[in-house]
C-alpha positions in Angstrom: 33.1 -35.7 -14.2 32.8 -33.5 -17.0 35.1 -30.6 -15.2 37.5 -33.2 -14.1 38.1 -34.8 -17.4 38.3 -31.0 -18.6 41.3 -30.6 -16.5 42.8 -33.1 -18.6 42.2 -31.6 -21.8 43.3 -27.8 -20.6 46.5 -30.2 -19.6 47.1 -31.4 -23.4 46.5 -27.6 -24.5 49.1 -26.5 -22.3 51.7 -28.7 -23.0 51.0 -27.8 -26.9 51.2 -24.1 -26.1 54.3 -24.6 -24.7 56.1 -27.1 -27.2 54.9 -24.2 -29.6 57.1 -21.3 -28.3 60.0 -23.8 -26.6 60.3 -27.2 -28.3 62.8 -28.1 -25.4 60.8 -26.5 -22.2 59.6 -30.0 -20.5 63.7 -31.1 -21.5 64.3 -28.8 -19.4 61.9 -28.6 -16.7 63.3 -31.9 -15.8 66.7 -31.6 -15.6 67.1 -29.7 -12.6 65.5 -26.6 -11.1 67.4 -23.5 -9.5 64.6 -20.8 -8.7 65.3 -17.5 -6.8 62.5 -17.3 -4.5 60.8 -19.7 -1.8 57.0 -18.4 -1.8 55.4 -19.5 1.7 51.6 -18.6 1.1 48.2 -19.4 1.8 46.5 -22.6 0.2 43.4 -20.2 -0.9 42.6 -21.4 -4.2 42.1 -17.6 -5.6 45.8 -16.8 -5.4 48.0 -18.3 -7.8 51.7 -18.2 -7.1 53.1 -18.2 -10.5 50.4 -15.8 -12.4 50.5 -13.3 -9.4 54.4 -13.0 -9.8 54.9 -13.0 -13.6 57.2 -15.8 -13.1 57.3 -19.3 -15.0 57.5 -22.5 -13.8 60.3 -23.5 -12.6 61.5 -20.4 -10.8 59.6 -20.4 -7.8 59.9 -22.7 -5.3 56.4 -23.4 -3.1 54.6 -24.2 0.0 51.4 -23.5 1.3 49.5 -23.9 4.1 45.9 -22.4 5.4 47.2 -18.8 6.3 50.5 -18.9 5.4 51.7 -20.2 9.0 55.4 -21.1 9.8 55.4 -23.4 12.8 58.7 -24.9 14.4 56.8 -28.1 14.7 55.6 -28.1 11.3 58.5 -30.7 10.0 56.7 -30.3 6.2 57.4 -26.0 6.0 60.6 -26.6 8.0 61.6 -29.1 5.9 60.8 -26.9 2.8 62.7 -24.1 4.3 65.7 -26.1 4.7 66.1 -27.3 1.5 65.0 -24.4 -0.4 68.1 -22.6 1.8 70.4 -25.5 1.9 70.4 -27.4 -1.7 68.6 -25.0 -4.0 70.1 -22.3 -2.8 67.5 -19.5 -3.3 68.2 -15.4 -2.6 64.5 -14.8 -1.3 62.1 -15.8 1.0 58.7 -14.9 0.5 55.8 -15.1 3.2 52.6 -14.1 1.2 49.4 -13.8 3.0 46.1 -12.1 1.6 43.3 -9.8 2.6 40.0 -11.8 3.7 41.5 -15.0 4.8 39.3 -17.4 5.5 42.0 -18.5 8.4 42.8 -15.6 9.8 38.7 -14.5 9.7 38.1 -18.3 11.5 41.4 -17.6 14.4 39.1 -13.9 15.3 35.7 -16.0 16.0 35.3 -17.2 19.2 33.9 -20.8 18.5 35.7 -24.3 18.9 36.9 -25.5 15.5 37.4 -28.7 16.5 41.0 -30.2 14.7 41.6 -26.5 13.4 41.7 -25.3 16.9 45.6 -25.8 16.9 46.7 -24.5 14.0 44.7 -21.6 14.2 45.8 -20.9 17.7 49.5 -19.9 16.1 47.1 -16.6 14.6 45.3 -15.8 17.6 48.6 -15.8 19.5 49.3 -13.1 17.1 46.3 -11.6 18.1 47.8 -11.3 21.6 51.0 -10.2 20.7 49.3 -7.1 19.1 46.3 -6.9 21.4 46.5 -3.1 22.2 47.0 -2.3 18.4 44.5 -4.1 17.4 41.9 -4.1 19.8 42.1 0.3 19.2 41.4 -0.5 15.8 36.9 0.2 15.8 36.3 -0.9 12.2 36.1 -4.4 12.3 37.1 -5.1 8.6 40.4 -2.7 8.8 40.9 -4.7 12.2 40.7 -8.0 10.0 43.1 -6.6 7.2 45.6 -5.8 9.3 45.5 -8.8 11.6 46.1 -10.3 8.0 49.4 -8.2 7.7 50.9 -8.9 11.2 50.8 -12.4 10.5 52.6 -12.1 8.0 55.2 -10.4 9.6 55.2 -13.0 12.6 55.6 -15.5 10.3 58.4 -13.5 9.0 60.0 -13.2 12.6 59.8 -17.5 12.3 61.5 -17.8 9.3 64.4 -16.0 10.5 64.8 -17.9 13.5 64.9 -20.9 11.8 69.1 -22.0 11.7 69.2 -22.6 8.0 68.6 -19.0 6.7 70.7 -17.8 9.9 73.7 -20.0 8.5 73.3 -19.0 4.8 72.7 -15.6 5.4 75.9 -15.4 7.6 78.3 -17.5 5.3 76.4 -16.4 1.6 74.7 -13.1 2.4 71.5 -14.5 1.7 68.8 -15.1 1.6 66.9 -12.1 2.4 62.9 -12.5 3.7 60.1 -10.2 2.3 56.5 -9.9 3.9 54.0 -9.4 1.1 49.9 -9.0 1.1 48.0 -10.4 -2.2 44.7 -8.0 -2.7 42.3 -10.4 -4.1 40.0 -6.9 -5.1 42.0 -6.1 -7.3 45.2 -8.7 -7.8 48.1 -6.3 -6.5 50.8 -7.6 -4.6 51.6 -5.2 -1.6 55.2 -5.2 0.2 54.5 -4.9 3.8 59.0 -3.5 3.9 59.8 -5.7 6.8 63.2 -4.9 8.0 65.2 -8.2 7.5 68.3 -6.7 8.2 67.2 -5.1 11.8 65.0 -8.4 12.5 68.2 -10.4 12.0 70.0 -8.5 14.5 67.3 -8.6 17.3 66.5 -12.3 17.1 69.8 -13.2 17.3 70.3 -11.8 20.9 68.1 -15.1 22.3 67.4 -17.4 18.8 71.1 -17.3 17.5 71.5 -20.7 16.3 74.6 -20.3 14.0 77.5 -19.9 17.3 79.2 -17.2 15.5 77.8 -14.6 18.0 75.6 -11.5 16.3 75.2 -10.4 12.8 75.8 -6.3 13.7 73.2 -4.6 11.3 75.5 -1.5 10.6 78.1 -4.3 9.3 75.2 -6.5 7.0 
């Protein structure tokens, strides 16, 4: 009880430090929110949104999930999508996984997880979509890193299927989705480049949900 009443006290401390610089932050803070990026990440309790970005509160929009997943039947992160595209409006889309996941580690065992089996199934399914790649890859550890990175790219490939960033995209110009890595060895953020503009354009041909035909990259 001694932590947990703790939390409280850091709570009191923070609002003080913050009254200190802004007398009108919490004013503020309340009357609306219009943040510039959606951060999709893991729930691992070593990476902390805000801190890692050098952004306040306020001007990131989040959701997380064990291994950052982006599921068509998950109505809570499609939900968040829509919103975060629709009403608030925001120019990125982040999908932020992190070397040594406990997720993606757990999706490359072969053991019955019991209620985890099905969400973890969405990683090992990315497992089979880059079998050969993987498979070639002899260092187990590498093998795991970069089973780490491809998910987040295949969960970068779901977001963009997903009719609400299609629409806004087509009608605003964005918003635009970024695949990152957090290094927990050493707190850097790593940009894994996916090519939004070319992704777009090829998941269109059989997921175009906005019935204005394709988005032509060389015209984005």
């Amino acid at each position: 009880m001694t932590s947990y009443k703790q939390v409280f006290e850091n709570n009191r401390r923070w609002v003080a430090s913050k009254l200190a610089t802004d007398a009108t932050f919490f004013e503020k803070m309340a009357d609306s929110q219009k943040p510039d990026y959606l951060y999709i990440g893991c729930s691992d309790s070593r990476v902390p949104t805000n801190d890692i970005m050098g952004l306040e509160a306020g001007e990131v929009f989040v959701h997380r999930n064990i291994a950052n997943l982006v599921c068509n039947t998950d109505l809570n992160v499609m939900a968040v999508i829509n919103y975060a595209v629709a009403h608030l409006e925001v120019k990125h889309i982040i999908i932020c996984g992190h070397y040594n996941c406990g997720g993606v580690k757990a999706a490359m065992q072969a053991q019955d997880l019991g209620i985890l089996n099905p969400w973890l199934r969405n990683i090992r399914d990315v497992y089979r979509l880059h079998m050969d790649e993987l498979n070639a890859i002899t260092d187990e550890h590498t093998r795991y890193n970069r089973l780490v990175e491809l998910n987040v790219q295949e969960q970068c490939i779901n977001v963009i299927k997903t009719a609400a960033v299609q629409r806004s995209y087509l009608e605003r110009g964005y918003p635009t989705v970024h695949g990152w890595v957090y290094d927990l060895k050493n707190g850097l953020l790593k940009d894994l480049e996916i090519d939004f503009e070319g992704l777009l354009h090829e998941i269109q041909k059989i997921y175009d949900l906005t019935g204005s035909g394709l988005i032509q990259k060389d015209s984005i």
